[in-house]
CHARMM-style PDB file with segment names, atoms N, HN, CA, C and O in Angstrom:
ATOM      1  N   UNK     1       0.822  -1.184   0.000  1.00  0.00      PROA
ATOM      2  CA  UNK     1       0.000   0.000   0.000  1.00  0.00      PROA
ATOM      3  C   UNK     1       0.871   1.254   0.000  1.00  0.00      PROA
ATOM      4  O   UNK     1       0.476   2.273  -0.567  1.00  0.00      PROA
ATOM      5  N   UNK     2       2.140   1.195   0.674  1.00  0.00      PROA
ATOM      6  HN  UNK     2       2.460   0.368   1.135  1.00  0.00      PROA
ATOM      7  CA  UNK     2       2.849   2.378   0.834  1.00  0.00      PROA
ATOM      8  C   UNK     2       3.455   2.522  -0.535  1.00  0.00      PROA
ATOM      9  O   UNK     2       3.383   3.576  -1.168  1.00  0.00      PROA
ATOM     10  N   UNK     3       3.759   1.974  -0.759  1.00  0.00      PROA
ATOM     11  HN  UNK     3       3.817   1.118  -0.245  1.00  0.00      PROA
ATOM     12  CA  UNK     3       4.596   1.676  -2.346  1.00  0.00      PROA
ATOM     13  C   UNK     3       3.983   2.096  -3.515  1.00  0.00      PROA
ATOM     14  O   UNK     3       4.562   2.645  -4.453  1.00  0.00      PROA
ATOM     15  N   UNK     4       2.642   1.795  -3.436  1.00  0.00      PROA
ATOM     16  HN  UNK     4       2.172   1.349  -2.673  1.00  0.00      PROA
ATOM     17  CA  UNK     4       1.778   2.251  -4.488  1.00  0.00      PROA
ATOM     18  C   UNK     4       0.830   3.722  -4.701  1.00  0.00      PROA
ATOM     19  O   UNK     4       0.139   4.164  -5.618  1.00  0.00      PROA
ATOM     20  N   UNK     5       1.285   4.290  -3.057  1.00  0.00      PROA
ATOM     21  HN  UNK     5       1.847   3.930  -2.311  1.00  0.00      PROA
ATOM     22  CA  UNK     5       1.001   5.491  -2.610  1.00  0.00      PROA
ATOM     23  C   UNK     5       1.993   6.484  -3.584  1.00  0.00      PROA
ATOM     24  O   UNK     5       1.648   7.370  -4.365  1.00  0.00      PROA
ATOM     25  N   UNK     6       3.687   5.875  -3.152  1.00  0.00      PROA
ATOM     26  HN  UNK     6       3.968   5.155  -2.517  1.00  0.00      PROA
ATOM     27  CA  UNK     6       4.362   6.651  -3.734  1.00  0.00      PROA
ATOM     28  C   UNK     6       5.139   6.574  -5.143  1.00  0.00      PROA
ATOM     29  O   UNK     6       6.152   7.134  -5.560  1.00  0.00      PROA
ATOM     30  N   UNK     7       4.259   5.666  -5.689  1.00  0.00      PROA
ATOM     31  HN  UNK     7       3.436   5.212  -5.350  1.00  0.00      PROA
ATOM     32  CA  UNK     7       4.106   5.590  -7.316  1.00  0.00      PROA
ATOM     33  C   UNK     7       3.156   6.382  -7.881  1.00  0.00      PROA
ATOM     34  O   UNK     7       3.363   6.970  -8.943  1.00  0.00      PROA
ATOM     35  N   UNK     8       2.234   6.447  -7.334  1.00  0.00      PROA
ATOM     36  HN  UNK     8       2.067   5.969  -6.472  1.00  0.00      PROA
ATOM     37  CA  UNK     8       0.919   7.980  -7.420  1.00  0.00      PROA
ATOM     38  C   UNK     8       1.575   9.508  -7.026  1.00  0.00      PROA
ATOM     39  O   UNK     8       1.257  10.546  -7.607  1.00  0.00      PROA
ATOM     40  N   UNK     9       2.389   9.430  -6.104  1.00  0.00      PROA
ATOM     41  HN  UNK     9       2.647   8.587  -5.632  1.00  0.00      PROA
ATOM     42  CA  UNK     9       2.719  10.592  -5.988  1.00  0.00      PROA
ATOM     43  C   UNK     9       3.972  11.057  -7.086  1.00  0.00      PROA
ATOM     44  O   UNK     9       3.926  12.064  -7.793  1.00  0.00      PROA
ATOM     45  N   UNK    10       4.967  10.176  -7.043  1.00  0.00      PROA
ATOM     46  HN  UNK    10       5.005   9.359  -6.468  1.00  0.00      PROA
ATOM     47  CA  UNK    10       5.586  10.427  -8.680  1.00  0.00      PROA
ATOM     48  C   UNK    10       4.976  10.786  -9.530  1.00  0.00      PROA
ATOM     49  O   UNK    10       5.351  11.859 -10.002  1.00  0.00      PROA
ATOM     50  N   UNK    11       3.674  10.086 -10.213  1.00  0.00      PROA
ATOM     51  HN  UNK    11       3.369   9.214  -9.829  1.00  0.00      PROA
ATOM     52  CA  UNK    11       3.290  10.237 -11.134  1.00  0.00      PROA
ATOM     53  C   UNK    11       2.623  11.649 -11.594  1.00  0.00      PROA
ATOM     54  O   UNK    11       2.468  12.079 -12.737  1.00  0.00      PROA
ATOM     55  N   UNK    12       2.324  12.155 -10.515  1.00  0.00      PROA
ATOM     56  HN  UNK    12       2.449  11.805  -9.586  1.00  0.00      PROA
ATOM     57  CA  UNK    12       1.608  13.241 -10.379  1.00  0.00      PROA
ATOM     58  C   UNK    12       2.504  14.859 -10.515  1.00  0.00      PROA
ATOM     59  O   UNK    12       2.156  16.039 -10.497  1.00  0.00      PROA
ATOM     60  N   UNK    13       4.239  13.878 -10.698  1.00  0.00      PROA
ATOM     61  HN  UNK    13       4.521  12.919 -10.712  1.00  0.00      PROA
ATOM     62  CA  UNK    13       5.123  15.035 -10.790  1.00  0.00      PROA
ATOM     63  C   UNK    13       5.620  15.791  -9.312  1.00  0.00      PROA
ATOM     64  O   UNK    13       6.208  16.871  -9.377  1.00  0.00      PROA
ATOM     65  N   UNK    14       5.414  15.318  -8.337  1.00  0.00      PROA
ATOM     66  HN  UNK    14       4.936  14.441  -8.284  1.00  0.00      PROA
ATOM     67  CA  UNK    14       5.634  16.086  -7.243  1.00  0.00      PROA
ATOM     68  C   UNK    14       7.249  15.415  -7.270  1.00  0.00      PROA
ATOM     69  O   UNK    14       7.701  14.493  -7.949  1.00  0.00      PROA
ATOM     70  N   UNK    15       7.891  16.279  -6.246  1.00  0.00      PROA
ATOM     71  HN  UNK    15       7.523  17.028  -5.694  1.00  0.00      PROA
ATOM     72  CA  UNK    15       9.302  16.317  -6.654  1.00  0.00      PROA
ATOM     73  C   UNK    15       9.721  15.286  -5.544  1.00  0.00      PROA
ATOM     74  O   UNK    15      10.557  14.387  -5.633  1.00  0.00      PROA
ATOM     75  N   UNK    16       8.720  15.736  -4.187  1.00  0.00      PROA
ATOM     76  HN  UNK    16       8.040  16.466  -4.115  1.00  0.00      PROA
ATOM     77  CA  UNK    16       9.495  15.068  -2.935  1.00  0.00      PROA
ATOM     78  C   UNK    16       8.750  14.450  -2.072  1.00  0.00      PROA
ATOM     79  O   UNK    16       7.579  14.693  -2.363  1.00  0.00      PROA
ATOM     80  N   UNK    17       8.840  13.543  -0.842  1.00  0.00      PROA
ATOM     81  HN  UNK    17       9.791  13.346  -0.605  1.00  0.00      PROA
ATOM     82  CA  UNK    17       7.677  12.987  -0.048  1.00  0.00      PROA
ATOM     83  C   UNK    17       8.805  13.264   1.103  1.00  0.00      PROA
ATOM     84  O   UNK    17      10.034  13.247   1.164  1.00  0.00      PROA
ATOM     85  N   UNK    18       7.670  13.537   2.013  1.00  0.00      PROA
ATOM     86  HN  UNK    18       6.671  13.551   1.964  1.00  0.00      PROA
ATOM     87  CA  UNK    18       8.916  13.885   3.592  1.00  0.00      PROA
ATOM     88  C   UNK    18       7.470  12.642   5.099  1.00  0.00      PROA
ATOM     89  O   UNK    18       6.317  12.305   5.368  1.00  0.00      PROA
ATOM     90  N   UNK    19       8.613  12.587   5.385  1.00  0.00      PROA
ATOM     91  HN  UNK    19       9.549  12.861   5.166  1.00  0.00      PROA
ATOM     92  CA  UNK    19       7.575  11.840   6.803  1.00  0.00      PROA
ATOM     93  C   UNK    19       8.320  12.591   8.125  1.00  0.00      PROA
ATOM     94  O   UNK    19       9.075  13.549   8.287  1.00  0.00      PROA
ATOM     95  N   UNK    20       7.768  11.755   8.826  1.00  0.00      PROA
ATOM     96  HN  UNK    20       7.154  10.977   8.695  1.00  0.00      PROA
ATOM     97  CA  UNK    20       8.944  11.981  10.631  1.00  0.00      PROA
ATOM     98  C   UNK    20       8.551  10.576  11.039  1.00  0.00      PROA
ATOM     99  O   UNK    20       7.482   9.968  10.995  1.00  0.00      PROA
ATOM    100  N   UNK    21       9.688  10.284  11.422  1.00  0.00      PROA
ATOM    101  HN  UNK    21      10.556  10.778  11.457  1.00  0.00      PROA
ATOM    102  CA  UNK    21       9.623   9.162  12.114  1.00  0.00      PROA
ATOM    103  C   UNK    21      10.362   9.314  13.545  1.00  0.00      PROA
ATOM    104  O   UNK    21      11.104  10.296  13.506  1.00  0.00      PROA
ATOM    105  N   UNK    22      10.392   8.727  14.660  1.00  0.00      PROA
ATOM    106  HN  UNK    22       9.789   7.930  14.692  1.00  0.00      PROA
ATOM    107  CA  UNK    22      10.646   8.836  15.950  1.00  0.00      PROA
ATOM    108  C   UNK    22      11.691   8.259  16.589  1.00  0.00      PROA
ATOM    109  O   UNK    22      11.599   7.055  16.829  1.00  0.00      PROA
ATOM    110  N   UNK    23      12.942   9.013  17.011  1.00  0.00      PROA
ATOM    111  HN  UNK    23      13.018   9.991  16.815  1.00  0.00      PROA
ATOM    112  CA  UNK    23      13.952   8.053  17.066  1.00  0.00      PROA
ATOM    113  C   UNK    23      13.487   7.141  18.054  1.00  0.00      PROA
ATOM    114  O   UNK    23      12.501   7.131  18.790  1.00  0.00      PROA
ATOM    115  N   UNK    24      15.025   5.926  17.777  1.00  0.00      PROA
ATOM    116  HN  UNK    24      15.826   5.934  17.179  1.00  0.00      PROA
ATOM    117  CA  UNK    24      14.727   4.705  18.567  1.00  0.00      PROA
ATOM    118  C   UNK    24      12.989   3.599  18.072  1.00  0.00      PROA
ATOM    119  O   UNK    24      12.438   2.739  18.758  1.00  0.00      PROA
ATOM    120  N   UNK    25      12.604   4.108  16.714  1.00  0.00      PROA
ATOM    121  HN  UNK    25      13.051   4.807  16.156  1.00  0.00      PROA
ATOM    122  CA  UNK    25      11.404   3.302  15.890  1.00  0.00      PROA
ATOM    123  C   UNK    25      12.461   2.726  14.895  1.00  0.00      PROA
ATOM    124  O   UNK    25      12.519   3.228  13.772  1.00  0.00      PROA
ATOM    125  N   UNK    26      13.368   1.623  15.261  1.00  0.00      PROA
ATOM    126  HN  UNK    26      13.321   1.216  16.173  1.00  0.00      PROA
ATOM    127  CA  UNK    26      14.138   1.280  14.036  1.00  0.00      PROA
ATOM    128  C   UNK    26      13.442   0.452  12.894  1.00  0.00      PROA
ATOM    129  O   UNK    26      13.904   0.402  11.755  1.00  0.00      PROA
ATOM    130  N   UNK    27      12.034  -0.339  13.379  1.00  0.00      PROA
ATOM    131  HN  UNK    27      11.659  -0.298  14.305  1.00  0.00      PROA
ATOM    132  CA  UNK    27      11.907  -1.157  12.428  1.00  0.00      PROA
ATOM    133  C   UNK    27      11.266   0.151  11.488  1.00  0.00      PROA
ATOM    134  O   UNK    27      11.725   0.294  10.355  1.00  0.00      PROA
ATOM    135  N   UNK    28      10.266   1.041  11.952  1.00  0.00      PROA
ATOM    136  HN  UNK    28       9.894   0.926  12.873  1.00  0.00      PROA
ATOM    137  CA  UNK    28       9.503   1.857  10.935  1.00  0.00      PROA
ATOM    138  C   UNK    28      10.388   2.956   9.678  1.00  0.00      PROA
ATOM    139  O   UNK    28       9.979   3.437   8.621  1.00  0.00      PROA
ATOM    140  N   UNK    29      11.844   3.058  10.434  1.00  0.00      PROA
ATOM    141  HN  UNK    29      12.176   2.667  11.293  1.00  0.00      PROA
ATOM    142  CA  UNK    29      13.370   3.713   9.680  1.00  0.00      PROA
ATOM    143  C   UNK    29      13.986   2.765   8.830  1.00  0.00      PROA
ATOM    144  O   UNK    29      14.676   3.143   7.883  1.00  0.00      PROA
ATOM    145  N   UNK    30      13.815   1.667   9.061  1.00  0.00      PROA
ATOM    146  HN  UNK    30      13.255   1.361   9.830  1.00  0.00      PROA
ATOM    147  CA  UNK    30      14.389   0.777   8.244  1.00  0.00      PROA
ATOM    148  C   UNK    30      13.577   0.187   6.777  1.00  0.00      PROA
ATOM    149  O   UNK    30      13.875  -0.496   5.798  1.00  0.00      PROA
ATOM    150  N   UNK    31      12.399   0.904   7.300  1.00  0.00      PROA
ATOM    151  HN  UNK    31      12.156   1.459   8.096  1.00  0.00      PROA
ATOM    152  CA  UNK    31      10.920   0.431   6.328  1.00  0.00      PROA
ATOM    153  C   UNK    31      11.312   1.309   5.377  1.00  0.00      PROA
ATOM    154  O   UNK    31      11.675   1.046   4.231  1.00  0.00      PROA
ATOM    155  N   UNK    32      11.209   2.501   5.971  1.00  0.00      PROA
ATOM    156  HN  UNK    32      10.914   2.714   6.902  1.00  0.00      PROA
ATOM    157  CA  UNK    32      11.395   4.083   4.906  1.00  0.00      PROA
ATOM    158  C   UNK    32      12.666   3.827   3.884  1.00  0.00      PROA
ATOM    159  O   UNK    32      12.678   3.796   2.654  1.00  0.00      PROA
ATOM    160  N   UNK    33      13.695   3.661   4.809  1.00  0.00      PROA
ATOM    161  HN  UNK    33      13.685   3.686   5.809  1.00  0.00      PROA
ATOM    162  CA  UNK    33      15.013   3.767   4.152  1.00  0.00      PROA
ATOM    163  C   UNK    33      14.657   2.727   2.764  1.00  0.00      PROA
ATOM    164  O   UNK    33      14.745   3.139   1.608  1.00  0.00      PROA
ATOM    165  N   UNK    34      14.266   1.387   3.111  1.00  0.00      PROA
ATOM    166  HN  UNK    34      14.195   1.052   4.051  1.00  0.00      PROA
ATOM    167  CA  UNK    34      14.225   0.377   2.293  1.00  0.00      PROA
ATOM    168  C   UNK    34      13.222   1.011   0.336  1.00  0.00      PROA
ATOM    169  O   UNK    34      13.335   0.566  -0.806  1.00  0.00      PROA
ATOM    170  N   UNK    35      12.202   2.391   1.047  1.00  0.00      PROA
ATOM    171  HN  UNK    35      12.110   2.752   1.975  1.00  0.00      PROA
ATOM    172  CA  UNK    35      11.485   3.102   0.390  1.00  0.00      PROA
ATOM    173  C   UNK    35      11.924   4.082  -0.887  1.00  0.00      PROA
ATOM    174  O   UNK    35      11.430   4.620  -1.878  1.00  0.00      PROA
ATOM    175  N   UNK    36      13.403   3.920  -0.065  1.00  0.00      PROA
ATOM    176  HN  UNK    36      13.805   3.483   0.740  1.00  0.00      PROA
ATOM    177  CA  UNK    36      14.335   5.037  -0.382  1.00  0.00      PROA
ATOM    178  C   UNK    36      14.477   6.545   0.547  1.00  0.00      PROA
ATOM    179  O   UNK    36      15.150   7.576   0.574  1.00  0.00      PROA
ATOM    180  N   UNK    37      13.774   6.126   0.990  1.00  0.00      PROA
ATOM    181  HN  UNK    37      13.227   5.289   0.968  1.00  0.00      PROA
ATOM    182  CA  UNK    37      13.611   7.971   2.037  1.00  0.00      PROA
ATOM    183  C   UNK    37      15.093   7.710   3.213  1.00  0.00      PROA
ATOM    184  O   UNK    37      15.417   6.782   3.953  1.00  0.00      PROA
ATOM    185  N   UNK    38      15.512   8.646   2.986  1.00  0.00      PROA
ATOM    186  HN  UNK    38      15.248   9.401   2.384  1.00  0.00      PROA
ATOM    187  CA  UNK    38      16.865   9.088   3.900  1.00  0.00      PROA
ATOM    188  C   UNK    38      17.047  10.669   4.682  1.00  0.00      PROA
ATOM    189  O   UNK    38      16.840  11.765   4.161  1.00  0.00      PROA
ATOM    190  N   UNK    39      17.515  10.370   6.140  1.00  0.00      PROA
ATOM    191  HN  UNK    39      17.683   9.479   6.564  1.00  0.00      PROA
ATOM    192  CA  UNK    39      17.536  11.378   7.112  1.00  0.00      PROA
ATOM    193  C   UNK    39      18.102  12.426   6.669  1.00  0.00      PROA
ATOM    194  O   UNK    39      19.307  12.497   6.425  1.00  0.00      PROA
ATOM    195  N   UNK    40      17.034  13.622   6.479  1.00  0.00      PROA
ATOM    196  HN  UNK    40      16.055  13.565   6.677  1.00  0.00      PROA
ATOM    197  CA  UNK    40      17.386  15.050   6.084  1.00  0.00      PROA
ATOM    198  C   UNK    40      17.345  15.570   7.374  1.00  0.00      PROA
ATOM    199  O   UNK    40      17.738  16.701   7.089  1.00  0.00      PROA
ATOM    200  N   UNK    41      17.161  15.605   8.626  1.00  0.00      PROA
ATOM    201  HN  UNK    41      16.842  14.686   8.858  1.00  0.00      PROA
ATOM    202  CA  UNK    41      17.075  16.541   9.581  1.00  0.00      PROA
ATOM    203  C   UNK    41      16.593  15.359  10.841  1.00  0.00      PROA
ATOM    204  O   UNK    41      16.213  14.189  10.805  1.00  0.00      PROA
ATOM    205  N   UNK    42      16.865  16.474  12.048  1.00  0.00      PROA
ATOM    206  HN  UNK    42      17.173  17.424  12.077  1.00  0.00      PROA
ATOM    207  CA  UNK    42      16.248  15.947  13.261  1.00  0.00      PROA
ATOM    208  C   UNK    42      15.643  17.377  13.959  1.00  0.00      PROA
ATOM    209  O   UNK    42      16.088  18.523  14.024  1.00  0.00      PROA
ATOM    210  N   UNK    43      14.456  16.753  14.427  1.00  0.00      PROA
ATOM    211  HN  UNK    43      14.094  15.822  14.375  1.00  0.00      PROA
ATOM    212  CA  UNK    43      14.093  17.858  15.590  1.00  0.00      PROA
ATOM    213  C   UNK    43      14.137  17.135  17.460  1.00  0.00      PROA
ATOM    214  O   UNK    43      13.440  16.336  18.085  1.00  0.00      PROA
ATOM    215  N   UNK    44      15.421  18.010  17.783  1.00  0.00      PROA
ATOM    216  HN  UNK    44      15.987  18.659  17.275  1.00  0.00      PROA
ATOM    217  CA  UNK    44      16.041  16.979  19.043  1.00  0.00      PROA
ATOM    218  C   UNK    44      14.795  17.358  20.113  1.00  0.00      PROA
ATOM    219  O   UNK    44      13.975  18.260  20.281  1.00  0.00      PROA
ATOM    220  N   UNK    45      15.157  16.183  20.675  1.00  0.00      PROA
ATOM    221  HN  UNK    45      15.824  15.450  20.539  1.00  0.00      PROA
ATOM    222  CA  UNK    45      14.035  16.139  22.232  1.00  0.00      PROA
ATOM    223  C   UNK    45      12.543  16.558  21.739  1.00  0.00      PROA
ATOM    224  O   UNK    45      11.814  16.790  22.703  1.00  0.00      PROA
ATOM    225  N   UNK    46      11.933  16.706  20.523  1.00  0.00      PROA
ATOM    226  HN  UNK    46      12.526  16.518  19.740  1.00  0.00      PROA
ATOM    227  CA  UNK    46      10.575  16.360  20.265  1.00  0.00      PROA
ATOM    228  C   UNK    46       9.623  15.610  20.660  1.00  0.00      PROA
ATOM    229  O   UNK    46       8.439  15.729  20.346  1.00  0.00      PROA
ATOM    230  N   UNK    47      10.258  14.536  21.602  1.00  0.00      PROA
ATOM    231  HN  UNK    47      11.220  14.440  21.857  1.00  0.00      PROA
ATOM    232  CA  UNK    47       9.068  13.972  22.273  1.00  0.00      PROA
ATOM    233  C   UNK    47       8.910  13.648  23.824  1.00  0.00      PROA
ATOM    234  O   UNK    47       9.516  12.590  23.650  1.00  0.00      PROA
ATOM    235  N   UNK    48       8.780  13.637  24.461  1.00  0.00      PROA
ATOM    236  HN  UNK    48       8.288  14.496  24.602  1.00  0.00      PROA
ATOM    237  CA  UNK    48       8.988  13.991  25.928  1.00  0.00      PROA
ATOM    238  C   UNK    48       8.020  12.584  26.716  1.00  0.00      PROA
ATOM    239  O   UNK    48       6.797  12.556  26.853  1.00  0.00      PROA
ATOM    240  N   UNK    49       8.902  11.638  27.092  1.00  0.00      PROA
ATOM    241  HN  UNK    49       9.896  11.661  26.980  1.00  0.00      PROA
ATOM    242  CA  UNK    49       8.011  10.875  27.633  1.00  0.00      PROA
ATOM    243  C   UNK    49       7.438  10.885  29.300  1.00  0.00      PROA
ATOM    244  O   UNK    49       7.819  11.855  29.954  1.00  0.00      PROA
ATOM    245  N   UNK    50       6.646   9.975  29.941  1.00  0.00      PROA
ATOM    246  HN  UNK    50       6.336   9.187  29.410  1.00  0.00      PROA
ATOM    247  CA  UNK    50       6.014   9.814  31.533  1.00  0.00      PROA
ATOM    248  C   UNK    50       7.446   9.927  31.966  1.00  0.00      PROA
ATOM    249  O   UNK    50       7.944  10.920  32.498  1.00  0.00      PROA
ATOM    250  N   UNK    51       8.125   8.667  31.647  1.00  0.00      PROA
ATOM    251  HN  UNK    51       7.721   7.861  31.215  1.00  0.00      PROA
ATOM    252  CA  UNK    51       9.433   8.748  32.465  1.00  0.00      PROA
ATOM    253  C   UNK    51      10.647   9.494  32.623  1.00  0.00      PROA
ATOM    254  O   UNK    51      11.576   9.236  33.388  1.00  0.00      PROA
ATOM    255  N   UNK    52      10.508  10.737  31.570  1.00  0.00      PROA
ATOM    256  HN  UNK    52       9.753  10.947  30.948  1.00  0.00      PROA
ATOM    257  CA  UNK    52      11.424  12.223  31.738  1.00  0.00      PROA
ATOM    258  C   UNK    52      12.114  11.915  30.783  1.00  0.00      PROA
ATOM    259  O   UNK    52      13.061  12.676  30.587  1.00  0.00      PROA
ATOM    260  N   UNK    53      11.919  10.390  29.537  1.00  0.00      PROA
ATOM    261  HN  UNK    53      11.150   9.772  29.696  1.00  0.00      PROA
ATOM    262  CA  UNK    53      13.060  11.141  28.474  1.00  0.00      PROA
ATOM    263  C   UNK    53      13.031  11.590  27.697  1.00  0.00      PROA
ATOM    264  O   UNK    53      12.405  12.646  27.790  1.00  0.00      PROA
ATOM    265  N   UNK    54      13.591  11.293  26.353  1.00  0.00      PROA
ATOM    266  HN  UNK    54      14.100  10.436  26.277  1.00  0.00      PROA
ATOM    267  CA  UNK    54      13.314  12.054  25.279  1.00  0.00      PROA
ATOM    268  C   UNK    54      13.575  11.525  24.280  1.00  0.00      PROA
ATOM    269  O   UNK    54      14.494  10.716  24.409  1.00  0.00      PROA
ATOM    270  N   UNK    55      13.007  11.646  22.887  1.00  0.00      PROA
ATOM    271  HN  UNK    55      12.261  12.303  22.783  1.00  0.00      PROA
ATOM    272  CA  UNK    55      13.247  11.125  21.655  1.00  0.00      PROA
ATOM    273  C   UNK    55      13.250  12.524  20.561  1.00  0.00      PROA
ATOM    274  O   UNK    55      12.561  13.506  20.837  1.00  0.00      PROA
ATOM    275  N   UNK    56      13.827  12.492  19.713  1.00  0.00      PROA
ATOM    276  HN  UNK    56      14.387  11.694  19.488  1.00  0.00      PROA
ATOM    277  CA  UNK    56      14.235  13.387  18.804  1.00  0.00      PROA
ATOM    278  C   UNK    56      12.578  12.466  17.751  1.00  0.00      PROA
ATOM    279  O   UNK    56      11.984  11.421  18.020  1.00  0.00      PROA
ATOM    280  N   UNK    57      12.340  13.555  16.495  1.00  0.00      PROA
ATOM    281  HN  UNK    57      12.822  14.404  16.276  1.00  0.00      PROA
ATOM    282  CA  UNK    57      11.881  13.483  15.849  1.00  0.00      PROA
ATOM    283  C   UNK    57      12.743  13.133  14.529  1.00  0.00      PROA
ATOM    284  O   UNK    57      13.564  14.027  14.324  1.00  0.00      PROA
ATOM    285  N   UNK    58      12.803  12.027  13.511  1.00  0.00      PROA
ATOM    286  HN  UNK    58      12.136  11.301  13.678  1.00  0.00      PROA
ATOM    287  CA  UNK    58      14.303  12.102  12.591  1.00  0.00      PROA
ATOM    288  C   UNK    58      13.064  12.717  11.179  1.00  0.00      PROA
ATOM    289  O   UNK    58      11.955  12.191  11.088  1.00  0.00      PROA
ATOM    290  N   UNK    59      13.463  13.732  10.308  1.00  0.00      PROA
ATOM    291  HN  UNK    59      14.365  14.159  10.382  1.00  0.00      PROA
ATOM    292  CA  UNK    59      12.834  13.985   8.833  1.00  0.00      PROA
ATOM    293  C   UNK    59      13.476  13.055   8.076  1.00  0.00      PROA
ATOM    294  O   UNK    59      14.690  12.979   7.885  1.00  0.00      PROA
ATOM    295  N   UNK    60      12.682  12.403   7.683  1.00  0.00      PROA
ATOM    296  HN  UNK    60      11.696  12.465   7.838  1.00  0.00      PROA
ATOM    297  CA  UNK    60      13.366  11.658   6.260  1.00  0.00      PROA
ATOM    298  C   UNK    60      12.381  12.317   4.829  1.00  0.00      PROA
ATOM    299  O   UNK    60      11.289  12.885   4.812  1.00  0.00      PROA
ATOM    300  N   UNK    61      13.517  11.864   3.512  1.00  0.00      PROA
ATOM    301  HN  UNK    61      14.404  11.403   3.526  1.00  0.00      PROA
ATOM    302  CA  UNK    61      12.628  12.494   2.989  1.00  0.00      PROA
ATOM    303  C   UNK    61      13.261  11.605   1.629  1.00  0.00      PROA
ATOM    304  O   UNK    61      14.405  11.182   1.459  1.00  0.00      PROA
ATOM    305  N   UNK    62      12.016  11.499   0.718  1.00  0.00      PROA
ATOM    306  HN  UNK    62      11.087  11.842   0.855  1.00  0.00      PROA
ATOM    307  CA  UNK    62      11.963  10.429  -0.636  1.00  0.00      PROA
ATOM    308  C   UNK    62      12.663  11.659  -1.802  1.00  0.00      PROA
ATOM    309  O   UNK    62      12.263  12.756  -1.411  1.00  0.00      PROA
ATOM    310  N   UNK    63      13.168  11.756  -2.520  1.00  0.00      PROA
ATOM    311  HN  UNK    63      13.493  10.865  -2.838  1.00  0.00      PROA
ATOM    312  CA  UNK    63      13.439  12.612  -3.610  1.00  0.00      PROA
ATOM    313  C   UNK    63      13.230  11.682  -5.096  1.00  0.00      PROA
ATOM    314  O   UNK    63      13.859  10.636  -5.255  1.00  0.00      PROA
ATOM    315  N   UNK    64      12.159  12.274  -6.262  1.00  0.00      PROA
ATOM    316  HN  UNK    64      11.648  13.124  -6.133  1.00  0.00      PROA
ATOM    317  CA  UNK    64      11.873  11.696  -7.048  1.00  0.00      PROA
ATOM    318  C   UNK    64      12.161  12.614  -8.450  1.00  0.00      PROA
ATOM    319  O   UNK    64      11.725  13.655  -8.940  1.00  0.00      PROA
ATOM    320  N   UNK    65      13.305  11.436  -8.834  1.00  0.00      PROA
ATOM    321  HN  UNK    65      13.659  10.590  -8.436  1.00  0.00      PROA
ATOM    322  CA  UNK    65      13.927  11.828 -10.290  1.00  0.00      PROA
ATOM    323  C   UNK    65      12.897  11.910 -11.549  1.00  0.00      PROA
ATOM    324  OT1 UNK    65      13.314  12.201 -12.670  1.00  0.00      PROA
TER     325      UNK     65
END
């Protein structure tokens, strides 16, 4: 389903697809990467958990030739 999402969005000419994914989510980073989408940015300490820590937000982002 994701795959065929971003065969529609190619097609349609758009240049780029961006997500966020959550550090320390390796299987859902490893999904993307496999997508082709690779870490353009982080937004640090974006997520603030019960137990006081923290997770960065990572941007990945698809670029379509």
């Amino acid at each position: 389903m994701f795959g065929a999402m971003l065969e529609e969005i190619e097609k349609l000419g758009i240049e780029q697809a961006e997500l966020i994914v959550i550090e320390g989510n390796e299987r859902a980073k490893h999904m993307y990467e496999n997508f082709g989408f690779t870490e353009t940015g982080r937004r640090p300490k974006a997520n603030k958990y019960d137990d006081g820590t923290y997770a960065d937000d990572i941007l990945m982002t698809k670029f379509f030739e």
